[in-house]
Phi, psi and omega in degrees: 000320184268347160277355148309311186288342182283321096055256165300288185332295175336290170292338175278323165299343180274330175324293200317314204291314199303339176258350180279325189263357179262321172319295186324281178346303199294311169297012211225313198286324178262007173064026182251188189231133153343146153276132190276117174313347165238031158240166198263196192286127181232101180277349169286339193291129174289317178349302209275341163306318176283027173264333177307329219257158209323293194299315155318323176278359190261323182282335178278338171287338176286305161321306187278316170301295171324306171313318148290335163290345178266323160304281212294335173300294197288293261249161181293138174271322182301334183275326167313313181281348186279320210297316159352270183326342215235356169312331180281066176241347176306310187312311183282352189245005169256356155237023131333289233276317180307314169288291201328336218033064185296297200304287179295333165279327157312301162016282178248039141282162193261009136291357205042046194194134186225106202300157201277351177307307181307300207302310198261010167294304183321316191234032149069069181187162194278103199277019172290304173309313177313321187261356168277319168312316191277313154345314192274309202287318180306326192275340175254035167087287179349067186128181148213132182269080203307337175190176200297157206015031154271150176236149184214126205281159163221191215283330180273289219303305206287355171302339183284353184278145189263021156084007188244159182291151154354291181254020153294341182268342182284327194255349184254126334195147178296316175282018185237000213267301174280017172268144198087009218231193163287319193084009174269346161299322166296315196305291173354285176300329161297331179309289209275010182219271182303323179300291189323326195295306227285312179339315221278354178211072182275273201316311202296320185288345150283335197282343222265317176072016178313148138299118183040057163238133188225156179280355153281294180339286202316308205307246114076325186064034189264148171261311199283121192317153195283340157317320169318285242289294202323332172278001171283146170325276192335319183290341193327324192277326187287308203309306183275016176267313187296313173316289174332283187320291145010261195318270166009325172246042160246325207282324191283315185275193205253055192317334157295356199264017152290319185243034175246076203182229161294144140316051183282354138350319194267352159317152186278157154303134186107312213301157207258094165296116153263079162318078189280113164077033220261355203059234165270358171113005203268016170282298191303324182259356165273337163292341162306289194286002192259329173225096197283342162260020135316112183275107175234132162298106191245116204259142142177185200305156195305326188271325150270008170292296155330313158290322177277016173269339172298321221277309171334285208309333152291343189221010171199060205292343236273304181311303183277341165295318181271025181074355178268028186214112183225154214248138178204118164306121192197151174242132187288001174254024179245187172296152207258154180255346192269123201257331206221042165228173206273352205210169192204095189243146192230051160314112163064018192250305194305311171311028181226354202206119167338157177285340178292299167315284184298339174288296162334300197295297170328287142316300171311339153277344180277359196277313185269355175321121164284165167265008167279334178271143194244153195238142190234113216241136157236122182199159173270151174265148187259135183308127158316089164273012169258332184230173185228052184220163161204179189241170199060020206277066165240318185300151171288122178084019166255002164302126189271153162271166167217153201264129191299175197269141335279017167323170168261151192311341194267347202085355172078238127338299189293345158241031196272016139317296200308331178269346149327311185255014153327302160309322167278327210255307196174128169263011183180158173296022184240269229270139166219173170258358190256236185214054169096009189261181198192147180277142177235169192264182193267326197284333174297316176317308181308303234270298174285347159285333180264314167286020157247014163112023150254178175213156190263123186209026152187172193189112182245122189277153194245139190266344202242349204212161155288358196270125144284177166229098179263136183244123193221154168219156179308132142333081166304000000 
Protein backbone atom coordinates (compact mmCIF):
# COMPACT_ATOMS: atom_id res chain seq x y z
CA UNK A 1 0.00 0.00 0.00
CA UNK A 2 2.55 2.37 0.74
CA UNK A 3 4.63 1.95 -2.51
CA UNK A 4 1.44 2.42 -4.05
CA UNK A 5 0.64 5.45 -2.91
CA UNK A 6 3.84 6.71 -3.52
CA UNK A 7 3.59 5.75 -6.48
CA UNK A 8 0.56 7.54 -7.22
CA UNK A 9 2.20 11.07 -6.02
CA UNK A 10 4.86 10.09 -8.25
CA UNK A 11 2.22 9.80 -11.55
CA UNK A 12 0.59 12.92 -10.49
CA UNK A 13 3.85 14.94 -10.27
CA UNK A 14 4.88 13.68 -13.83
CA UNK A 15 0.95 14.83 -14.92
CA UNK A 16 2.16 18.19 -13.40
CA UNK A 17 5.63 18.56 -14.86
CA UNK A 18 4.70 17.13 -18.29
CA UNK A 19 1.51 20.01 -18.68
CA UNK A 20 4.29 22.79 -17.18
CA UNK A 21 6.74 22.01 -20.37
CA UNK A 22 3.89 21.85 -23.03
CA UNK A 23 2.78 25.64 -21.35
CA UNK A 24 6.02 26.65 -21.25
CA UNK A 25 6.44 25.67 -25.25
CA UNK A 26 3.60 27.52 -26.37
CA UNK A 27 4.23 30.61 -24.30
CA UNK A 28 8.25 30.28 -25.86
CA UNK A 29 6.59 29.76 -29.11
CA UNK A 30 4.60 33.02 -29.22
CA UNK A 31 7.35 34.79 -27.52
CA UNK A 32 5.37 35.84 -24.28
CA UNK A 33 5.69 34.92 -20.73
CA UNK A 34 3.12 33.60 -18.33
CA UNK A 35 0.88 36.55 -16.80
CA UNK A 36 2.54 36.94 -14.00
CA UNK A 37 0.16 36.49 -10.77
CA UNK A 38 1.00 39.89 -9.23
CA UNK A 39 -0.07 42.26 -11.62
CA UNK A 40 -3.13 42.80 -12.36
CA UNK A 41 -5.49 41.24 -14.96
CA UNK A 42 -5.15 42.75 -18.81
CA UNK A 43 -7.79 40.89 -21.11
CA UNK A 44 -6.28 42.74 -24.01
CA UNK A 45 -2.71 41.07 -23.21
CA UNK A 46 -2.41 38.46 -26.16
CA UNK A 47 -0.72 36.21 -23.57
CA UNK A 48 -4.01 35.61 -21.58
CA UNK A 49 -5.35 34.52 -25.29
CA UNK A 50 -3.26 31.16 -24.93
CA UNK A 51 -4.68 29.99 -22.10
CA UNK A 52 -7.89 29.73 -24.56
CA UNK A 53 -6.35 27.60 -27.12
CA UNK A 54 -7.05 23.87 -27.29
CA UNK A 55 -3.48 21.96 -25.90
CA UNK A 56 -2.84 24.92 -23.46
CA UNK A 57 -6.54 24.50 -21.74
CA UNK A 58 -5.63 21.03 -21.71
CA UNK A 59 -2.30 21.26 -19.93
CA UNK A 60 -4.08 23.93 -17.17
CA UNK A 61 -6.56 21.36 -16.64
CA UNK A 62 -4.09 18.63 -16.06
CA UNK A 63 -2.12 21.06 -13.88
CA UNK A 64 -5.22 21.86 -11.40
CA UNK A 65 -6.43 18.55 -11.10
CA UNK A 66 -3.18 16.57 -9.89
CA UNK A 67 -2.35 19.43 -8.12
CA UNK A 68 -5.42 19.21 -5.78
CA UNK A 69 -5.46 15.67 -5.96
CA UNK A 70 -1.85 15.70 -4.67
CA UNK A 71 -2.93 18.10 -1.68
CA UNK A 72 -5.89 16.29 -0.68
CA UNK A 73 -3.39 12.84 -0.74
CA UNK A 74 -0.51 14.30 1.54
CA UNK A 75 -2.63 16.36 4.06
CA UNK A 76 -4.14 15.34 7.68
CA UNK A 77 -8.03 15.03 6.43
CA UNK A 78 -9.35 16.19 9.24
CA UNK A 79 -7.42 19.70 8.51
CA UNK A 80 -8.73 19.24 4.62
CA UNK A 81 -12.31 18.97 6.46
CA UNK A 82 -12.06 21.71 8.72
CA UNK A 83 -10.44 24.18 6.14
CA UNK A 84 -13.77 22.72 3.79
CA UNK A 85 -16.10 23.82 6.56
CA UNK A 86 -14.83 27.07 7.08
CA UNK A 87 -14.79 27.79 3.35
CA UNK A 88 -17.87 29.94 2.88
CA UNK A 89 -16.08 32.51 4.83
CA UNK A 90 -14.04 33.07 1.36
CA UNK A 91 -17.31 33.70 -0.01
CA UNK A 92 -18.71 36.22 2.40
CA UNK A 93 -15.44 38.09 2.50
CA UNK A 94 -14.93 38.26 -0.93
CA UNK A 95 -18.08 40.16 -1.28
CA UNK A 96 -16.96 42.65 1.11
CA UNK A 97 -14.36 43.41 -0.75
CA UNK A 98 -16.45 43.97 -3.71
CA UNK A 99 -19.63 46.59 -2.27
CA UNK A 100 -16.36 48.16 -0.58
CA UNK A 101 -14.89 48.66 -3.81
CA UNK A 102 -11.65 47.28 -2.27
CA UNK A 103 -10.36 46.76 -6.12
CA UNK A 104 -10.78 50.32 -7.04
CA UNK A 105 -9.75 52.14 -4.44
CA UNK A 106 -6.61 50.44 -4.60
CA UNK A 107 -6.42 51.10 -8.00
CA UNK A 108 -6.60 54.79 -8.18
CA UNK A 109 -4.25 54.91 -5.31
CA UNK A 110 -1.30 56.48 -6.61
CA UNK A 111 1.12 53.52 -5.67
CA UNK A 112 -1.44 51.30 -6.61
CA UNK A 113 -1.21 50.00 -3.50
CA UNK A 114 -2.92 50.85 0.24
CA UNK A 115 -2.34 50.67 3.66
CA UNK A 116 -5.72 49.03 5.01
CA UNK A 117 -6.37 52.17 7.30
CA UNK A 118 -6.69 54.19 3.98
CA UNK A 119 -8.76 51.42 2.08
CA UNK A 120 -11.38 51.54 5.08
CA UNK A 121 -11.54 55.89 5.75
CA UNK A 122 -12.56 55.32 2.21
CA UNK A 123 -15.09 52.95 2.31
CA UNK A 124 -16.52 54.16 5.99
CA UNK A 125 -15.96 50.37 7.80
CA UNK A 126 -13.47 49.21 10.93
CA UNK A 127 -10.20 48.86 9.47
CA UNK A 128 -9.15 46.19 11.87
CA UNK A 129 -11.96 43.76 10.49
CA UNK A 130 -11.20 44.87 6.96
CA UNK A 131 -8.09 43.98 7.36
CA UNK A 132 -8.28 40.44 8.75
CA UNK A 133 -10.90 39.86 5.44
CA UNK A 134 -8.11 40.86 3.14
CA UNK A 135 -5.52 39.10 5.03
CA UNK A 136 -7.80 35.71 4.24
CA UNK A 137 -8.49 36.55 0.70
CA UNK A 138 -4.58 37.36 -0.02
CA UNK A 139 -3.49 34.29 1.65
CA UNK A 140 -6.05 32.60 -1.18
CA UNK A 141 -4.12 34.78 -3.90
CA UNK A 142 -6.91 37.11 -4.01
CA UNK A 143 -5.19 40.72 -3.36
CA UNK A 144 -1.76 40.56 -2.50
CA UNK A 145 -0.32 42.25 0.80
CA UNK A 146 3.15 44.01 -0.61
CA UNK A 147 4.06 44.44 3.14
CA UNK A 148 2.20 44.27 6.34
CA UNK A 149 -1.67 45.53 5.96
CA UNK A 150 -0.55 47.24 2.55
CA UNK A 151 -2.68 45.53 -0.17
CA UNK A 152 -1.99 45.91 -3.39
CA UNK A 153 -4.57 44.08 -6.51
CA UNK A 154 -3.49 41.25 -8.51
CA UNK A 155 -4.32 39.28 -11.78
CA UNK A 156 -7.48 37.56 -9.24
CA UNK A 157 -8.33 40.43 -6.92
CA UNK A 158 -8.90 43.19 -10.68
CA UNK A 159 -11.35 40.78 -12.27
CA UNK A 160 -13.54 42.45 -9.63
CA UNK A 161 -13.11 46.08 -11.05
CA UNK A 162 -16.16 47.55 -12.37
CA UNK A 163 -14.37 49.54 -14.68
CA UNK A 164 -15.68 53.09 -13.14
CA UNK A 165 -14.40 56.16 -11.38
CA UNK A 166 -13.82 55.81 -7.76
CA UNK A 167 -15.86 58.22 -7.02
CA UNK A 168 -18.59 57.64 -9.10
CA UNK A 169 -18.93 54.05 -6.89
CA UNK A 170 -18.69 56.04 -3.80
CA UNK A 171 -21.05 58.49 -4.19
CA UNK A 172 -23.48 56.55 -6.27
CA UNK A 173 -26.75 54.45 -4.73
CA UNK A 174 -25.59 50.45 -4.16
CA UNK A 175 -28.49 49.39 -7.20
CA UNK A 176 -26.87 52.02 -9.23
CA UNK A 177 -22.68 50.81 -8.50
CA UNK A 178 -23.17 48.26 -11.77
CA UNK A 179 -24.95 50.12 -14.16
CA UNK A 180 -23.12 50.69 -17.24
CA UNK A 181 -20.59 47.95 -16.15
CA UNK A 182 -19.64 44.39 -17.53
CA UNK A 183 -21.85 43.02 -14.86
CA UNK A 184 -19.16 40.30 -13.18
CA UNK A 185 -19.03 42.01 -10.34
CA UNK A 186 -22.95 41.95 -10.13
CA UNK A 187 -22.50 38.21 -10.98
CA UNK A 188 -19.82 37.88 -8.17
CA UNK A 189 -22.04 39.75 -5.86
CA UNK A 190 -25.53 37.73 -6.48
CA UNK A 191 -23.55 34.55 -5.86
CA UNK A 192 -22.07 35.74 -2.48
CA UNK A 193 -25.52 37.42 -1.22
CA UNK A 194 -28.51 35.85 -2.56
CA UNK A 195 -27.16 32.71 -3.42
CA UNK A 196 -25.01 32.59 0.03
CA UNK A 197 -28.80 33.60 1.87
CA UNK A 198 -30.72 30.71 -0.24
CA UNK A 199 -27.21 28.08 0.58
CA UNK A 200 -27.69 28.60 4.14
CA UNK A 201 -31.30 26.47 4.36
CA UNK A 202 -30.22 23.71 1.86
CA UNK A 203 -30.60 21.31 4.68
CA UNK A 204 -33.99 22.68 6.30
CA UNK A 205 -35.62 22.11 2.37
CA UNK A 206 -34.59 18.55 2.30
CA UNK A 207 -35.25 17.28 5.55
CA UNK A 208 -38.58 19.56 5.37
CA UNK A 209 -39.67 18.16 1.64
CA UNK A 210 -42.45 20.79 0.77
CA UNK A 211 -44.07 20.35 -2.39
CA UNK A 212 -42.45 23.08 -4.39
CA UNK A 213 -40.45 24.73 -1.41
CA UNK A 214 -36.76 25.43 -2.14
CA UNK A 215 -34.57 26.77 0.10
CA UNK A 216 -34.95 30.36 -1.78
CA UNK A 217 -38.60 30.14 -0.58
CA UNK A 218 -37.17 29.49 2.69
CA UNK A 219 -34.00 32.21 2.77
CA UNK A 220 -36.64 34.76 1.13
CA UNK A 221 -39.93 34.11 3.09
CA UNK A 222 -41.49 33.35 -0.14
CA UNK A 223 -44.34 30.90 -1.34
CA UNK A 224 -43.42 32.33 -5.01
CA UNK A 225 -41.11 30.94 -7.38
CA UNK A 226 -38.06 33.03 -7.88
CA UNK A 227 -38.61 34.45 -11.46
CA UNK A 228 -42.09 35.49 -10.01
CA UNK A 229 -41.18 37.04 -6.94
CA UNK A 230 -38.36 39.16 -8.98
CA UNK A 231 -41.41 40.85 -10.67
CA UNK A 232 -43.20 42.18 -7.99
CA UNK A 233 -42.63 45.77 -7.47
CA UNK A 234 -41.10 45.78 -4.29
CA UNK A 235 -37.92 43.44 -6.25
CA UNK A 236 -37.41 45.85 -8.99
CA UNK A 237 -33.40 46.57 -7.54
CA UNK A 238 -33.13 42.45 -7.27
CA UNK A 239 -34.55 42.13 -10.41
CA UNK A 240 -32.10 44.53 -12.54
CA UNK A 241 -29.19 43.29 -9.99
CA UNK A 242 -29.76 39.72 -11.57
CA UNK A 243 -29.91 40.90 -15.28
CA UNK A 244 -26.94 42.68 -14.94
CA UNK A 245 -25.31 39.23 -12.77
CA UNK A 246 -26.66 37.40 -16.45
CA UNK A 247 -25.40 39.42 -18.32
CA UNK A 248 -21.83 38.85 -16.34
CA UNK A 249 -21.39 35.39 -16.87
CA UNK A 250 -20.99 36.42 -20.59
CA UNK A 251 -18.31 39.49 -19.10
CA UNK A 252 -16.68 36.49 -16.90
CA UNK A 253 -15.98 34.18 -19.64
CA UNK A 254 -14.86 34.37 -23.24
CA UNK A 255 -17.61 36.49 -25.48
CA UNK A 256 -16.19 34.54 -28.26
CA UNK A 257 -16.95 31.19 -26.72
CA UNK A 258 -20.48 32.15 -28.31
CA UNK A 259 -19.70 31.52 -31.81
CA UNK A 260 -17.21 28.68 -30.89
CA UNK A 261 -20.21 26.68 -30.99
CA UNK A 262 -23.35 26.91 -33.93
CA UNK A 263 -22.45 28.46 -37.12
CA UNK A 264 -24.49 31.31 -37.14
CA UNK A 265 -22.81 32.69 -39.83
CA UNK A 266 -24.90 30.22 -41.83
CA UNK A 267 -28.01 31.63 -41.45
CA UNK A 268 -29.53 33.87 -44.15
CA UNK A 269 -30.51 37.89 -43.79
CA UNK A 270 -33.38 38.19 -42.00
CA UNK A 271 -33.52 34.80 -40.49
CA UNK A 272 -35.27 35.20 -37.18
CA UNK A 273 -33.44 34.45 -33.62
CA UNK A 274 -36.02 34.06 -30.81
CA UNK A 275 -33.66 34.84 -27.44
CA UNK A 276 -36.26 32.65 -25.64
CA UNK A 277 -36.25 33.61 -21.53
CA UNK A 278 -33.47 35.72 -22.91
CA UNK A 279 -33.24 38.92 -19.92
CA UNK A 280 -31.74 41.66 -21.46
CA UNK A 281 -30.33 40.19 -24.38
CA UNK A 282 -27.17 40.32 -23.93
CA UNK A 283 -26.34 36.99 -25.74
CA UNK A 284 -28.65 37.76 -28.67
CA UNK A 285 -26.75 41.32 -29.07
CA UNK A 286 -23.48 40.14 -28.83
CA UNK A 287 -24.53 37.16 -31.98
CA UNK A 288 -26.06 40.68 -33.47
CA UNK A 289 -23.46 42.77 -33.61
CA UNK A 290 -20.98 40.10 -34.85
CA UNK A 291 -24.12 39.46 -37.80
CA UNK A 292 -26.17 42.22 -38.11
CA UNK A 293 -28.44 41.04 -40.23
CA UNK A 294 -29.90 38.72 -37.82
CA UNK A 295 -33.71 39.57 -37.12
CA UNK A 296 -33.90 39.02 -33.32
CA UNK A 297 -36.38 38.67 -30.69
CA UNK A 298 -36.19 39.12 -27.41
CA UNK A 299 -38.72 37.13 -25.13
CA UNK A 300 -39.35 37.53 -20.91
CA UNK A 301 -41.39 38.66 -18.26
CA UNK A 302 -42.75 41.73 -18.73
CA UNK A 303 -40.77 44.14 -16.61
CA UNK A 304 -37.43 42.40 -17.69
CA UNK A 305 -38.48 42.99 -21.23
CA UNK A 306 -38.39 46.49 -20.64
CA UNK A 307 -35.21 46.45 -19.36
CA UNK A 308 -33.51 44.73 -21.90
CA UNK A 309 -35.06 46.89 -24.45
CA UNK A 310 -33.04 50.07 -22.52
CA UNK A 311 -30.41 47.43 -22.36
CA UNK A 312 -30.53 47.58 -26.97
CA UNK A 313 -30.81 51.18 -27.23
CA UNK A 314 -27.52 51.22 -25.27
CA UNK A 315 -25.26 49.27 -26.50
CA UNK A 316 -26.72 48.56 -30.17
CA UNK A 317 -29.06 51.62 -30.67
CA UNK A 318 -27.87 50.80 -34.61
CA UNK A 319 -30.18 47.21 -34.73
CA UNK A 320 -33.27 48.63 -32.85
CA UNK A 321 -33.16 52.22 -34.82
CA UNK A 322 -33.60 49.55 -38.12
CA UNK A 323 -36.18 47.35 -36.81
CA UNK A 324 -34.04 44.31 -36.25
CA UNK A 325 -34.72 43.69 -32.78
CA UNK A 326 -37.97 43.26 -30.96
CA UNK A 327 -38.72 43.19 -27.36
CA UNK A 328 -42.05 40.58 -26.30
CA UNK A 329 -43.12 40.32 -23.39
CA UNK A 330 -43.98 36.34 -22.81
CA UNK A 331 -43.70 33.48 -19.99
CA UNK A 332 -42.22 30.38 -21.65
CA UNK A 333 -44.75 27.94 -19.83
CA UNK A 334 -47.38 29.51 -21.76
CA UNK A 335 -47.73 28.77 -26.03
CA UNK A 336 -44.80 30.40 -27.83
CA UNK A 337 -46.62 32.88 -30.19
CA UNK A 338 -43.39 33.18 -32.91
CA UNK A 339 -44.56 30.56 -35.60
CA UNK A 340 -41.86 31.29 -38.20
CA UNK A 341 -38.61 31.35 -36.71
CA UNK A 342 -35.20 29.92 -37.73
CA UNK A 343 -33.49 29.76 -34.25
CA UNK A 344 -35.14 29.02 -30.70
CA UNK A 345 -32.33 30.03 -28.44
CA UNK A 346 -32.45 28.84 -24.53
CA UNK A 347 -29.09 30.12 -22.61
CA UNK A 348 -28.75 28.94 -19.39
CA UNK A 349 -32.61 28.73 -19.16
CA UNK A 350 -32.84 24.54 -18.91
CA UNK A 351 -30.79 23.92 -15.78
CA UNK A 352 -33.16 26.58 -13.72
CA UNK A 353 -36.12 24.49 -13.98
CA UNK A 354 -36.76 20.60 -13.14
CA UNK A 355 -37.53 18.14 -15.95
CA UNK A 356 -41.21 18.11 -16.07
CA UNK A 357 -40.94 22.06 -16.02
CA UNK A 358 -38.16 22.07 -18.82
CA UNK A 359 -40.18 19.33 -20.73
CA UNK A 360 -43.17 22.27 -20.93
CA UNK A 361 -40.75 25.32 -22.06
CA UNK A 362 -39.80 22.79 -24.75
CA UNK A 363 -42.95 21.50 -26.10
CA UNK A 364 -44.54 24.77 -26.54
CA UNK A 365 -41.18 25.63 -28.64
CA UNK A 366 -41.81 22.35 -30.42
CA UNK A 367 -45.22 23.36 -30.99
CA UNK A 368 -44.41 26.48 -32.65
CA UNK A 369 -41.87 24.95 -34.39
CA UNK A 370 -41.20 24.92 -38.65
CA UNK A 371 -39.57 21.88 -39.58
CA UNK A 372 -36.97 24.03 -40.37
CA UNK A 373 -36.28 25.35 -37.44
CA UNK A 374 -33.66 24.84 -35.31
CA UNK A 375 -33.29 24.88 -31.28
CA UNK A 376 -30.08 26.03 -29.89
CA UNK A 377 -29.31 25.35 -25.72
CA UNK A 378 -26.40 26.39 -24.18
CA UNK A 379 -26.13 25.25 -21.01
CA UNK A 380 -23.39 23.13 -19.06
CA UNK A 381 -23.34 19.60 -19.16
CA UNK A 382 -22.15 17.97 -16.28
CA UNK A 383 -19.09 15.73 -16.88
CA UNK A 384 -19.16 11.52 -16.02
CA UNK A 385 -17.65 11.91 -12.80
CA UNK A 386 -17.37 7.71 -12.17
CA UNK A 387 -16.75 6.42 -15.28
CA UNK A 388 -14.96 6.53 -18.22
CA UNK A 389 -17.81 5.22 -20.88
CA UNK A 390 -21.21 6.93 -21.88
CA UNK A 391 -24.02 6.21 -23.96
CA UNK A 392 -25.02 8.76 -27.18
CA UNK A 393 -21.57 8.89 -28.14
CA UNK A 394 -22.96 8.69 -31.80
CA UNK A 395 -24.51 12.25 -32.08
CA UNK A 396 -21.58 14.25 -33.61
CA UNK A 397 -19.33 16.33 -31.31
CA UNK A 398 -20.88 14.62 -28.00
CA UNK A 399 -17.46 12.83 -27.10
CA UNK A 400 -16.61 13.36 -23.46
CA UNK A 401 -12.79 13.50 -23.00
CA UNK A 402 -11.47 11.91 -20.16
CA UNK A 403 -8.55 12.64 -17.75
CA UNK A 404 -5.49 9.87 -18.02
CA UNK A 405 -5.69 7.76 -14.85
CA UNK A 406 -5.06 8.35 -12.22
CA UNK A 407 -6.82 11.42 -11.97
CA UNK A 408 -10.45 11.18 -11.62
CA UNK A 409 -11.94 11.04 -15.13
CA UNK A 410 -14.07 14.11 -14.68
CA UNK A 411 -10.36 15.99 -13.85
CA UNK A 412 -11.70 16.52 -10.30
CA UNK A 413 -11.48 19.99 -8.69
CA UNK A 414 -10.66 21.37 -12.15
CA UNK A 415 -14.25 20.90 -13.64
CA UNK A 416 -16.09 21.32 -9.85
CA UNK A 417 -17.78 24.47 -11.55
CA UNK A 418 -19.92 22.78 -12.97
CA UNK A 419 -20.77 21.06 -9.89
CA UNK A 420 -20.87 23.99 -7.78
CA UNK A 421 -23.59 25.19 -9.96
CA UNK A 422 -25.14 22.20 -10.05
CA UNK A 423 -25.94 22.85 -6.05
CA UNK A 424 -27.09 26.33 -7.16
CA UNK A 425 -29.70 25.42 -9.84
CA UNK A 426 -30.88 22.07 -8.35
CA UNK A 427 -29.72 19.17 -6.37
CA UNK A 428 -32.69 17.05 -7.96
CA UNK A 429 -35.76 17.73 -9.50
CA UNK A 430 -37.90 18.50 -6.20
CA UNK A 431 -35.37 20.38 -4.02
CA UNK A 432 -32.87 23.55 -4.88
CA UNK A 433 -31.57 26.27 -3.66
CA UNK A 434 -32.94 28.36 -6.56
CA UNK A 435 -35.97 27.21 -7.71
CA UNK A 436 -36.33 23.47 -8.61
CA UNK A 437 -33.63 23.03 -11.74
CA UNK A 438 -30.90 20.89 -12.09
CA UNK A 439 -27.55 20.53 -14.21
CA UNK A 440 -27.90 17.65 -16.59
CA UNK A 441 -25.52 15.22 -17.88
CA UNK A 442 -25.43 14.95 -22.01
CA UNK A 443 -27.37 11.69 -21.80
CA UNK A 444 -30.38 13.76 -19.79
CA UNK A 445 -30.13 16.20 -22.06
CA UNK A 446 -31.09 13.47 -25.36
CA UNK A 447 -33.72 12.10 -22.67
CA UNK A 448 -35.31 15.25 -22.31
CA UNK A 449 -35.42 16.51 -26.03
CA UNK A 450 -36.86 13.41 -27.37
CA UNK A 451 -39.53 13.99 -24.71
CA UNK A 452 -40.65 17.40 -25.82
CA UNK A 453 -40.54 16.17 -29.51
CA UNK A 454 -36.47 16.92 -30.45
CA UNK A 455 -33.49 15.18 -31.52
CA UNK A 456 -30.33 16.04 -30.65
CA UNK A 457 -28.00 16.18 -33.93
CA UNK A 458 -25.06 18.15 -32.83
CA UNK A 459 -23.07 18.88 -29.64
CA UNK A 460 -20.29 21.36 -29.44
CA UNK A 461 -18.58 21.23 -26.30
CA UNK A 462 -17.46 24.38 -25.23
CA UNK A 463 -13.10 24.69 -25.32
CA UNK A 464 -13.18 28.61 -24.43
CA UNK A 465 -16.19 28.58 -21.67
CA UNK A 466 -18.38 25.81 -19.44
CA UNK A 467 -21.19 26.40 -21.33
CA UNK A 468 -21.92 23.66 -24.14
CA UNK A 469 -24.06 23.90 -27.13
CA UNK A 470 -26.71 21.27 -28.06
CA UNK A 471 -28.38 21.70 -31.52
CA UNK A 472 -31.82 19.88 -31.94
CA UNK A 473 -34.60 19.93 -34.91
CA UNK A 474 -38.11 18.59 -34.61
CA UNK A 475 -38.86 15.10 -34.35
CA UNK A 476 -40.73 13.76 -37.25
Amino acid sequence: MHSLQVSTLRLLADIISTAVGKMEAAYERDGHLLPSLDTPFDPADSAESLRREPDVAAAIMDILAAAAQISVTVRDPSRTMVQTALAFNISSCLRVASELNVVEIIRDAPSQASHVKEIAALASVDSNLLGEILKLLATHHIFREVSPNVFANNRISSVLDKGKALIDLLTSSRDERFTGTSGFAAWVEYMTNDIFRSATCLMDAISTLQDGIVPFNLAFGTTEPLYYWMELPENAATREHFGLAMQGTVAGGDPESLFHGFDWGSLGPGSIVVDVGGGNGHSSLTIAQRYPELHVMVQDLAHTVEEARKYWHTHFVDHANRGMVEFQAHDFFTLQPVKNADIFLLRIIAHNWPDLRAIEILKHLRSAALPTTRLVIMDEIVPIAGGRTFENADIPGSAQLFAQEPLLPNWGTASAEVYLFDIVVGIDTIECILCGGVERTLDDFKELLDQAGWEMVRVHHGDRTRYSQLVAVPKV
